[in-house]
Short mmCIF file of the C-alpha atoms (twelve columns), coordinates in Angstrom:
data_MODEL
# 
_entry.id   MODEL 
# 
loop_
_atom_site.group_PDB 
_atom_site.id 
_atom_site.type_symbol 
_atom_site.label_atom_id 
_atom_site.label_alt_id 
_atom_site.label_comp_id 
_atom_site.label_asym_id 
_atom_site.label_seq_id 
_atom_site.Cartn_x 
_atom_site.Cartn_y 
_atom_site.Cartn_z 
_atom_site.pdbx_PDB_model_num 
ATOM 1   C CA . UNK A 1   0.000   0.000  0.000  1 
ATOM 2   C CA . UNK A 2   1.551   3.372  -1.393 1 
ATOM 3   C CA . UNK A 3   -1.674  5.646  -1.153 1 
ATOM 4   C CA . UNK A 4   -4.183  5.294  1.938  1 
ATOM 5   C CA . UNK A 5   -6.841  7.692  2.635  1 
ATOM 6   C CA . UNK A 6   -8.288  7.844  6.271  1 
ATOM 7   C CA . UNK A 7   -11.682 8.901  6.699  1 
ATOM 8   C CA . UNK A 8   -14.388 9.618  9.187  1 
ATOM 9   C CA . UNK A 9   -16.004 11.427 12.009 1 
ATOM 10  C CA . UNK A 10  -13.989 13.616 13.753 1 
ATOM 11  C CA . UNK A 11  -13.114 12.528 16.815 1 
ATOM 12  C CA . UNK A 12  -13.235 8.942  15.663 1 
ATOM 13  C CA . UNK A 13  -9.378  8.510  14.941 1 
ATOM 14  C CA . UNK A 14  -8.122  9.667  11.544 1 
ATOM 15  C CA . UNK A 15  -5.070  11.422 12.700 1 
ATOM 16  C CA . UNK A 16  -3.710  8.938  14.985 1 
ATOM 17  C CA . UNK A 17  -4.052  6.108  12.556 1 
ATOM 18  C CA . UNK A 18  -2.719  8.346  10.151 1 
ATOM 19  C CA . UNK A 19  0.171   8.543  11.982 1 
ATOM 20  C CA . UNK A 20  0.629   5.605  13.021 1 
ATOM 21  C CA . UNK A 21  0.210   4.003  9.387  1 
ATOM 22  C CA . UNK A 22  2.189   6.586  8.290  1 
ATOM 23  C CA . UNK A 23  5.144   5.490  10.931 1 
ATOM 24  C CA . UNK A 24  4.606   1.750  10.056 1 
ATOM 25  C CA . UNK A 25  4.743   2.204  6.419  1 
ATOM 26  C CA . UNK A 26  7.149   4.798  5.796  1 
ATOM 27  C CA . UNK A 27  4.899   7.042  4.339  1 
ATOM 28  C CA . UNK A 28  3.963   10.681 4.451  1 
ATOM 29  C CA . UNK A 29  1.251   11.951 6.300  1 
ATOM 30  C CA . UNK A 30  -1.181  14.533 4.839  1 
ATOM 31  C CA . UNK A 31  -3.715  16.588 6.891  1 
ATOM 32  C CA . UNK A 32  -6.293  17.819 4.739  1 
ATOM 33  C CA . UNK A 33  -6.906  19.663 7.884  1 
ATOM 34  C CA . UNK A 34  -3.697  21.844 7.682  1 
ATOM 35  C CA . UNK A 35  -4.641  22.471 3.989  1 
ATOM 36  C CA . UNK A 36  -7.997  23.753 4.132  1 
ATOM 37  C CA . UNK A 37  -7.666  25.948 7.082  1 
ATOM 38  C CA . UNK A 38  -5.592  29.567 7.551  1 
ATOM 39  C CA . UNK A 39  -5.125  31.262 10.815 1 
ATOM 40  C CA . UNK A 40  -7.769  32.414 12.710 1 
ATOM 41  C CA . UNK A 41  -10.176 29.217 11.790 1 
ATOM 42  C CA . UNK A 42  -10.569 30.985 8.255  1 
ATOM 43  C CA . UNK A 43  -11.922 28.474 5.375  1 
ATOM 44  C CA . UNK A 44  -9.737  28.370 2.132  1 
ATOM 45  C CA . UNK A 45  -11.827 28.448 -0.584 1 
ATOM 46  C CA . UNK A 46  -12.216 25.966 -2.994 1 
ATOM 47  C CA . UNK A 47  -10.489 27.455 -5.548 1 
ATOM 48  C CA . UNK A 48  -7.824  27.781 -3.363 1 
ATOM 49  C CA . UNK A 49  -7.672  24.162 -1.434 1 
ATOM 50  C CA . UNK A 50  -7.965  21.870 -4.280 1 
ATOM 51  C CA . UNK A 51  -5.248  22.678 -5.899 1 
ATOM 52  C CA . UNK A 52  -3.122  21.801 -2.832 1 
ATOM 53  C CA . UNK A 53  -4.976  18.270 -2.544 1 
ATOM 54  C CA . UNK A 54  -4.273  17.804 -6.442 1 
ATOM 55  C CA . UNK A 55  -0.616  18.503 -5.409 1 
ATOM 56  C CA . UNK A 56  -0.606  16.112 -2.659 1 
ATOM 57  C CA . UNK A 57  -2.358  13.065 -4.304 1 
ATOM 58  C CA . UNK A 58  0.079   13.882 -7.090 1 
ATOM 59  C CA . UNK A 59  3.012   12.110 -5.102 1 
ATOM 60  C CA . UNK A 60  3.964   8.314  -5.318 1 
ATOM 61  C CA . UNK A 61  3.395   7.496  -1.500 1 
ATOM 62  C CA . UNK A 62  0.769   9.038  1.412  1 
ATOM 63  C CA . UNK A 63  -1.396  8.585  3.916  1 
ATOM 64  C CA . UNK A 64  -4.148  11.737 3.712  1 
ATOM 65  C CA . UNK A 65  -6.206  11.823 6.543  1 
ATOM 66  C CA . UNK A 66  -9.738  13.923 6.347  1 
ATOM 67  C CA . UNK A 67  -13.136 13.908 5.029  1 
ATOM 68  C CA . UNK A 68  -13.754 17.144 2.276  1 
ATOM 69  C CA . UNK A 69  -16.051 15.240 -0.196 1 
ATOM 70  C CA . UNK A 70  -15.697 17.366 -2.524 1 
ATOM 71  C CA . UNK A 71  -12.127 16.015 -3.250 1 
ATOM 72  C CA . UNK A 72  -12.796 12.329 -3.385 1 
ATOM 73  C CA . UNK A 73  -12.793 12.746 -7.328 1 
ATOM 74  C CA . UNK A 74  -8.965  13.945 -6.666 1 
ATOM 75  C CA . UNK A 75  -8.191  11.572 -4.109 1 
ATOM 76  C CA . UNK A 76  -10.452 8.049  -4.303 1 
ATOM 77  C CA . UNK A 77  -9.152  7.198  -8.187 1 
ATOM 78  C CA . UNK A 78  -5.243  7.468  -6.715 1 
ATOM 79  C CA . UNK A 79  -5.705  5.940  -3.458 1 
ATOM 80  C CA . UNK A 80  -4.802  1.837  -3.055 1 
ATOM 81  C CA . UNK A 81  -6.564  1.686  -0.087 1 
ATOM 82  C CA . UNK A 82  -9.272  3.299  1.929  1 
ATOM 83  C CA . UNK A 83  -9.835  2.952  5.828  1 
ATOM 84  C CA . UNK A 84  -13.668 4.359  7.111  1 
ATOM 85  C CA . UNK A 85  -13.204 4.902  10.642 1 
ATOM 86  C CA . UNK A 86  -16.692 4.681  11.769 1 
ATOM 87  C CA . UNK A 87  -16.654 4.759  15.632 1 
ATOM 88  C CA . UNK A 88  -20.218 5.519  17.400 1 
ATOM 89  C CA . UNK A 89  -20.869 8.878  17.843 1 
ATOM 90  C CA . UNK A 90  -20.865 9.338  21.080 1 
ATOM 91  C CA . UNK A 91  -17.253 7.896  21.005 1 
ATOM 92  C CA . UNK A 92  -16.258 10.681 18.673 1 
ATOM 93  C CA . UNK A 93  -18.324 13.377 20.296 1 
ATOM 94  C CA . UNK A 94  -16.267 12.614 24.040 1 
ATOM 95  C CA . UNK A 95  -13.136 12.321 22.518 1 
ATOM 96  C CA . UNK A 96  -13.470 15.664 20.271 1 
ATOM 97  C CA . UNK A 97  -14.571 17.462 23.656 1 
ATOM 98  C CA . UNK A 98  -11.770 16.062 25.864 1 
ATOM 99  C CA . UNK A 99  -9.554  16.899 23.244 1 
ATOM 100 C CA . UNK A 100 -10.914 20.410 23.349 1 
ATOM 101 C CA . UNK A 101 -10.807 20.405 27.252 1 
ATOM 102 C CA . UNK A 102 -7.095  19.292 26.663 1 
ATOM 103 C CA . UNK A 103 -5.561  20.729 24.197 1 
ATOM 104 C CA . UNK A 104 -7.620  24.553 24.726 1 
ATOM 105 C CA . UNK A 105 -5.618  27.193 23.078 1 
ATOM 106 C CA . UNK A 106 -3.319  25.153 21.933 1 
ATOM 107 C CA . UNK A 107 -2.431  24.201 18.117 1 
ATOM 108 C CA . UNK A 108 -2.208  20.530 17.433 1 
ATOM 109 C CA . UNK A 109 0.044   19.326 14.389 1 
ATOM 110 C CA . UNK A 110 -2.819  17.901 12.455 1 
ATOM 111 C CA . UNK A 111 -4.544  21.370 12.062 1 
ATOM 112 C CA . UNK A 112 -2.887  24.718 10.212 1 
ATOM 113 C CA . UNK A 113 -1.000  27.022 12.171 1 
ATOM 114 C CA . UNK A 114 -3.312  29.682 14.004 1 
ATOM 115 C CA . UNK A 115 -6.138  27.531 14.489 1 
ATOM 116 C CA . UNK A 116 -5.955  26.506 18.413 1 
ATOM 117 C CA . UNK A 117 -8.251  24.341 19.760 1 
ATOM 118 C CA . UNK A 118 -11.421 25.965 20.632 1 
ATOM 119 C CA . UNK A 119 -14.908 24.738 22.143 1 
ATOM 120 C CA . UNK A 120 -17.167 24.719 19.350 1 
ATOM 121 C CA . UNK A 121 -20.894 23.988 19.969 1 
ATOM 122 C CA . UNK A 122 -21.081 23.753 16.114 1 
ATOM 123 C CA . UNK A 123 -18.407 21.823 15.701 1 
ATOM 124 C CA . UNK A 124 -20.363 19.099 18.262 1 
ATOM 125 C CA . UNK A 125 -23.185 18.827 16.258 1 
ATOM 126 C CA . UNK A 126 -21.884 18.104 13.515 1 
ATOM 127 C CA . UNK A 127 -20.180 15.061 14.879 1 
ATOM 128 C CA . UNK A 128 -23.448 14.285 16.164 1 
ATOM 129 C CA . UNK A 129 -25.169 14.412 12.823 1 
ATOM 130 C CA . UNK A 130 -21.890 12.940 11.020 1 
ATOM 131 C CA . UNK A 131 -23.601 9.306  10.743 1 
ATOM 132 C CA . UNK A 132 -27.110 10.646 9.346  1 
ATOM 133 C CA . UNK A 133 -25.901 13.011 7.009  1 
ATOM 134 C CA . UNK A 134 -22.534 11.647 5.290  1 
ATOM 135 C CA . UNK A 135 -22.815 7.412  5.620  1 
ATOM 136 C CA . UNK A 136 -25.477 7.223  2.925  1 
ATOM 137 C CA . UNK A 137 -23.344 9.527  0.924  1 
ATOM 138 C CA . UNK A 138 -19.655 7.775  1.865  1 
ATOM 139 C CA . UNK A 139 -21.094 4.672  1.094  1 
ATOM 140 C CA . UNK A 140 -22.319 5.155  -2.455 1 
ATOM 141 C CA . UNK A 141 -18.964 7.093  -3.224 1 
ATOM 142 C CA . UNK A 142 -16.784 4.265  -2.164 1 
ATOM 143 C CA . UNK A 143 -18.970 1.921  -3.956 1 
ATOM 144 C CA . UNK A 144 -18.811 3.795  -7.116 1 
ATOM 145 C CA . UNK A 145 -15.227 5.295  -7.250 1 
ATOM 146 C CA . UNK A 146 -13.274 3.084  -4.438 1 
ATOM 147 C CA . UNK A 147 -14.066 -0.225 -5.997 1 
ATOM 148 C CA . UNK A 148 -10.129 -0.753 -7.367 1 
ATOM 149 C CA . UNK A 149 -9.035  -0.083 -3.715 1 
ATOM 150 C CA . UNK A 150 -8.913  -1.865 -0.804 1 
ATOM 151 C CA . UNK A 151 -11.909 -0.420 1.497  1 
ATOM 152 C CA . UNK A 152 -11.499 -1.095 5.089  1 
ATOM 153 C CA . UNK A 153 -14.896 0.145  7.093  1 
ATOM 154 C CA . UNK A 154 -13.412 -0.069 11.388 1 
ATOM 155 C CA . UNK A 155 -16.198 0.504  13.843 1 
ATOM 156 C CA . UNK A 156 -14.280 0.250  17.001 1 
ATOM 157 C CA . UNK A 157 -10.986 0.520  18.848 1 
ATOM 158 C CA . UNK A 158 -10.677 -2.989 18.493 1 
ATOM 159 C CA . UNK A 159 -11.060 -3.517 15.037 1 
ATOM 160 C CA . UNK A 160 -8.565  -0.260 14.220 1 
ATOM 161 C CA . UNK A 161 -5.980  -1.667 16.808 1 
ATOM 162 C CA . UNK A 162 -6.557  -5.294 14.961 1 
ATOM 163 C CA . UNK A 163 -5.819  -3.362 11.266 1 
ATOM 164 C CA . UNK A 164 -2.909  -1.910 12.862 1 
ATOM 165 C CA . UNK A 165 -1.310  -5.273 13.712 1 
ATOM 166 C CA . UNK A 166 -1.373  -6.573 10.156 1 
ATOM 167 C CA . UNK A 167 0.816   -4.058 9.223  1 
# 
């Protein structure tokens, strides 16, 4: 595997497997994360973000880790493997407030530089709504454009810490 893509809920795990298939593999790790967003929690546009995913799916070897559906057309046709992290949500709601509650002000390494963690009530309910508004839609995409790639779907921390041991 050259060219994984991690997807998900956040709060459910894509950086740290990320990482850690990035560490296990040899491979670079992409945040889509640190692409999209500029200081001060400011959205890139479009016009301006894909370009920098079309750069990054350009290269022989990665691990990119985040959702942004509207660059699976860069991303799914280049990718040798996909892993769905699909924890419960009220695993990734906890863990996206404890990470707030630890990690407050402070920038983490898997978002862009200026963007310290924050509580964000909006930011909770979308992980709440995650399953009902994107697994329909994550489903039929992987279907249609994933099907020459390995698609991995990992409901728990038992299943992801099983994946990790094959590798």
């Amino acid at each position: 595997m050259q060219r994984i893509l991690v997807i998900g809920c956040s709060g459910g795990g894509k950086s740290t497997l990320a990482r850690k298939l990035g560490e296990k593999l040899g491979l670079p790790v992409v945040h889509l994360d640190v692409l999209f967003w500029k200081p001060g929690w400011t959205e890139s546009s479009y016009d301006e973000f894909r370009p920098k995913v079309a750069a990054a799916v350009a290269e022989e070897r990665w691990v990119i880790d985040g959702n942004f559906s509207r660059t699976f057309d860069l991303r799914l046709p280049r990718a040798d493997m996909v892993v769905w992290l699909d924890q419960p949500r009220r695993i990734c709601l906890w863990r996206a407030f404890r990470r707030t509650l630890t990690q407050l002000g402070r920038n983490r390494a898997d978002l862009a530089p200026g963007c310290p963690e924050k509580f964000d009530l909006q930011f909770y309910r979308f992980i709440w709504n995650f399953k009902r508004t994107h697994d329909a839609m994550m489903e039929e995409t992987l279907a249609r454009d994933a099907a020459h790639a390995q698609v991995f779907r990992l409901r728990s921390d038992a299943e992801i810490a099983a994946f990790l041991s094959r590798w």
